[in-house]
N, C-alpha and C positions, 0 to 999 in steps of 0.2 A: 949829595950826601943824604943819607938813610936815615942815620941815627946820631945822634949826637948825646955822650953822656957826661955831664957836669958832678964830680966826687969834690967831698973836700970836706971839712971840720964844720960843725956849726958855727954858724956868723962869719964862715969863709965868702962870701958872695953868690955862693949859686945861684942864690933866688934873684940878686938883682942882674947878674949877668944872666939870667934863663930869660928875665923880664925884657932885656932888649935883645937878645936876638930872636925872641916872638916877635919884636913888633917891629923888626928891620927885616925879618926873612920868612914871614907867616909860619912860623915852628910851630907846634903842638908841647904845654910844658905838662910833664905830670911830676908830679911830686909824691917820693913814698911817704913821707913825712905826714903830707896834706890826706893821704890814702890811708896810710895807719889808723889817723885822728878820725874818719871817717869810717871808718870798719866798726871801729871803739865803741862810736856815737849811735853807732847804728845796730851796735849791740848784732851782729851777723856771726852765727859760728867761730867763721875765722878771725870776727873782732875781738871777739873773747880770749879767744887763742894768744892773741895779742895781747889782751892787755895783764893777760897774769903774766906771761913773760915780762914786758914794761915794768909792773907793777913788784915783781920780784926783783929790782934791779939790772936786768939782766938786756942783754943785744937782744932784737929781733933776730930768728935765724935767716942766713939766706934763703932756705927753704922756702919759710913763710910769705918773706919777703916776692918772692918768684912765684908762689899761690897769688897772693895779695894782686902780682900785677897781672897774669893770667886771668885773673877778675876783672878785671877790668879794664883789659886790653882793648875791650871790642868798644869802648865809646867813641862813639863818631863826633862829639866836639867835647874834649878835657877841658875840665876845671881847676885841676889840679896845676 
């Protein structure tokens, strides 16, 4: 398996079902969520981008979202 992508509502479980199959199958977990909040904090072009959308109410676009991870594709051990 390549990829594996966990969707679902806030407070659906992604985050605890991402947290054991990290540590049952050595997975890599990234989180846009975790990645947003960190763009934001980091005051980075694209975090600003971010956060007037957030802040205006509104979705992150997929766009963004697919900049965001593009960004950040290349870490060789996530935090997220």
């Amino acid at each position: 398996m390549d990829n594996l992508i966990l969707l679902g509502a806030p407070g659906s479980g992604k985050g605890t079902q991402s947290a054991i199959l990290v540590e049952k199958n050595s997975f890599k977990h990234v989180s846009t969520g975790n990645l947003l909040r960190d763009e934001i904090a980091k005051e980075t072009e694209l975090g600003l981008k971010v956060k007037e959308v957030m802040e205006s109410g509104n979705l992150v676009s997929d766009e963004l979202v697919v900049e965001l991870l593009k960004a950040n594709l290349s870490l060789s051990e996530s935090k997220y």
